[in-house]
ZAKOLRO-197794 format. One line per field, with one value per residue (C-alpha): residue in one letter; x, z, y; chain. Coordinates in Angstrom, 1 decimal, padded with zeros to 4 digits, m for minus. Each point is the difference from the previous one (the first is absolute). Example, Ala and Ser with C-alpha at 12.3 -4.5 7.8 and 13.67 -1.06 7.14 Angstrom:
// ZAKOLRO-197794
rest	(a, s)
u	(012.3, 001.4)
w	(007.8, m000.7)
v	(m004.5, 003.4)
kette	(A, A)
END
This chain:
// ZAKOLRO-197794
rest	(x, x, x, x, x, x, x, x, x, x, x, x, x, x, x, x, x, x, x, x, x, x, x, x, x, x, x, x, x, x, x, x, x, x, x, x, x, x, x, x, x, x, x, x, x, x, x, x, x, x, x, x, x, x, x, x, x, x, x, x, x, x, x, x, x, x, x, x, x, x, x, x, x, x, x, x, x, x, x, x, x, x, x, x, x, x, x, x, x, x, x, x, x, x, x, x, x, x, x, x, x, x, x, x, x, x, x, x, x, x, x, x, x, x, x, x, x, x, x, x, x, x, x, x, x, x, x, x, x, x, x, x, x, x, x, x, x, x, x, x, x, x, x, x, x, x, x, x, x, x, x, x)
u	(m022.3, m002.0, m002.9, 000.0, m000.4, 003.4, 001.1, m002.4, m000.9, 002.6, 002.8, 002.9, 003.1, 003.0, 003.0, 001.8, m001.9, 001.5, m002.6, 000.7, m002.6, m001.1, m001.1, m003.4, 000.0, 000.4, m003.7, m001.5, 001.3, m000.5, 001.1, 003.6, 000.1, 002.4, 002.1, 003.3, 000.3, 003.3, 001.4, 000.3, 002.7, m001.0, 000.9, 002.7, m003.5, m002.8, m002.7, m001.7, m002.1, 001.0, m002.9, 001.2, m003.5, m000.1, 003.9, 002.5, 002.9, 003.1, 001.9, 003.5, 003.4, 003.5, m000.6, m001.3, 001.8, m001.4, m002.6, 000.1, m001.8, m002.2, 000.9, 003.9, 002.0, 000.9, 000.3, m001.8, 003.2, m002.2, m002.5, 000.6, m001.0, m003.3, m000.6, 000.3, m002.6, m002.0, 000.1, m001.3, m002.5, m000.6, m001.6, 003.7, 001.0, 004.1, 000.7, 002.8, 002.4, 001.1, m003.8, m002.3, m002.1, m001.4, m000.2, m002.2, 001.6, m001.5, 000.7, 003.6, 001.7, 001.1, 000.8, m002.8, 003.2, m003.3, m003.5, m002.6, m003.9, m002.7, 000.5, 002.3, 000.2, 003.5, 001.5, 002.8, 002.0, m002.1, 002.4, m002.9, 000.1, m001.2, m001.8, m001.2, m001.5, m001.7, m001.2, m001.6, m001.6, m001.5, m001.4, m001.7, m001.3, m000.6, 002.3, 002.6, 003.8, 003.0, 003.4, 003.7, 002.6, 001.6, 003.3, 001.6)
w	(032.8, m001.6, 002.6, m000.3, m003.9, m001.3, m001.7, m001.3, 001.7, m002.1, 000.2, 001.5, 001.1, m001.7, 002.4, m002.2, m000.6, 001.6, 002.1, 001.5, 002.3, 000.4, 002.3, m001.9, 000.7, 004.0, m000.5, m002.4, 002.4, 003.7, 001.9, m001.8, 001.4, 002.6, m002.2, m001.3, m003.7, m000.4, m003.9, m001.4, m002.9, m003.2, m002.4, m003.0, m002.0, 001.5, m000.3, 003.4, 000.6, 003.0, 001.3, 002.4, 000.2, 000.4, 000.0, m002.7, 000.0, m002.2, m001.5, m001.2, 000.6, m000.8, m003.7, 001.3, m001.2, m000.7, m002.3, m003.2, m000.4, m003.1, m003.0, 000.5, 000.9, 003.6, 002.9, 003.2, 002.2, 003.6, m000.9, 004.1, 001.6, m002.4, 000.7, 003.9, m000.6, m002.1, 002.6, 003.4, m002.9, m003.5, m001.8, 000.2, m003.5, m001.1, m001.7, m002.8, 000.7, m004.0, m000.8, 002.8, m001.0, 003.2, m000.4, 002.4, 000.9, m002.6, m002.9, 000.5, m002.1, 002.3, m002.9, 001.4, 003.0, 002.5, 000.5, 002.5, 000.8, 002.5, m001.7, m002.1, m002.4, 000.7, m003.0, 001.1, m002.2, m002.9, m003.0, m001.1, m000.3, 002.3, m002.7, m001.5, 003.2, 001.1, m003.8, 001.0, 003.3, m001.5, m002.9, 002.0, 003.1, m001.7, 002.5, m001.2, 001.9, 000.2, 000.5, 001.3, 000.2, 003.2, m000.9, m003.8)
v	(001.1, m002.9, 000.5, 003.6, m000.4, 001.2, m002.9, m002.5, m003.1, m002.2, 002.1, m001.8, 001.7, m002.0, m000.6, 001.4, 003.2, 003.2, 002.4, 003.0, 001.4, 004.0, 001.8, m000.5, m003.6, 001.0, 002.1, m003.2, m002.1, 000.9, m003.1, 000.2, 003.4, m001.5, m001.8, 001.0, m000.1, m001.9, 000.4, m003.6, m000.1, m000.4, m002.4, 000.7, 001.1, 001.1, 003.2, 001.1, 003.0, 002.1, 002.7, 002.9, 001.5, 003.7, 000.2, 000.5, m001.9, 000.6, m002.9, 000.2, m002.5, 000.7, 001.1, 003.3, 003.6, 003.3, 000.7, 001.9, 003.1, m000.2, 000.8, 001.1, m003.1, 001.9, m002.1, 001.6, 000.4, 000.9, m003.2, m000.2, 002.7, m000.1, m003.6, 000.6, 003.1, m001.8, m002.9, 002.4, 001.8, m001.4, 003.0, 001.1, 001.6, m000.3, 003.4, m000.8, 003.3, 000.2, 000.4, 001.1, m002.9, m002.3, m003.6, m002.4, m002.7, m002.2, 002.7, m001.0, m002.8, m003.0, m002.2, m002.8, 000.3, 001.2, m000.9, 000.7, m000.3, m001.6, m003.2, m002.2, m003.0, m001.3, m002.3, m002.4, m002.0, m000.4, 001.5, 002.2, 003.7, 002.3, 002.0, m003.0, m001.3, 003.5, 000.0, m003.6, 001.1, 002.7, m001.8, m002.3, 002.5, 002.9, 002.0, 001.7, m000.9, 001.6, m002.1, 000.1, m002.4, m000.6, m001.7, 000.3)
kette	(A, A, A, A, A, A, A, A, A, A, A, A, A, A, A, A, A, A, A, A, A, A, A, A, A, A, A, A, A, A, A, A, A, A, A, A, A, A, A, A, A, A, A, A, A, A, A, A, A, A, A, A, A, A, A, A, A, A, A, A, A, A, A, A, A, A, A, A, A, A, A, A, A, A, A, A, A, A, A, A, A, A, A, A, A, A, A, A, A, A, A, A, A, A, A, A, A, A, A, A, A, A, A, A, A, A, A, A, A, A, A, A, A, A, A, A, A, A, A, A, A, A, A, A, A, A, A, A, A, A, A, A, A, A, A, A, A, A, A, A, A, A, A, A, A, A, A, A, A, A, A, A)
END
């Protein structure tokens, strides 16, 4: 990555830092096109950045349950069958039978239980906020982030 101009010339990968290659590191990187990215654990506080290219990955753990449909407090009971819809095509809409109304998938309120992009900023360990920290990145990038928590 350092001869290829991605990470200055003194950047030095800590022992301790966590790294999680993409697949866009696989097209930066030709000759590691043969290697197997194996997952190193991260310490009890780390932040690692995790790029998945042109797909869109979902993350959620154990504190996941069905969303809320905005603005009444209703859980969505068949959050299933429109997450394995919205998984095979993601333009699906969830139609909310009191209403009529349809809902994309992120309309819906997963209580920062869900999150999902091309790319993601994972905080470990550190006691801050999520909201905090996306407030942070996006202070100092310019981009604006989204966040979710993955265990409560």
């Amino acid at each position: 990555m350092r001869t290829h101009g991605f990470v200055p010339a003194d950047f030095m990968f800590v022992p301790t830092d966590a790294y999680a290659a993409g697949p866009l590191y696989y097209v930066m990187h030709p000759d590691a096109i043969n290697m197997w990215p194996v997952p190193r654990e991260a310490p009890e506080e780390a932040v690692w950045f995790e790029d998945y290219g042109d797909e869109v990955r979902i993350h959620t753990r154990g504190n996941f349950g069905p969303p809320i449909v905005p603005g009444t407090g209703r859980k969505v009971e068949d959050v299933d069958d429109f997450l394995n819809a919205w998984i095979d095509e993601p333009s699906t809409r969830w139609r909310d039978a009191q209403t009529g109304q349809e809902h994309g998938l992120w309309d819906l309120d997963f209580q920062r239980t869900l999150g999902g992009g091309r790319c993601a900023v994972v905080l470990k360990g550190s006691g801050m906020e999520g909201k905090r920290f996306a407030e942070l990145l996006e202070m100092l990038t310019g981009q604006a982030f989204q966040w979710s928590r993955e265990h409560l």
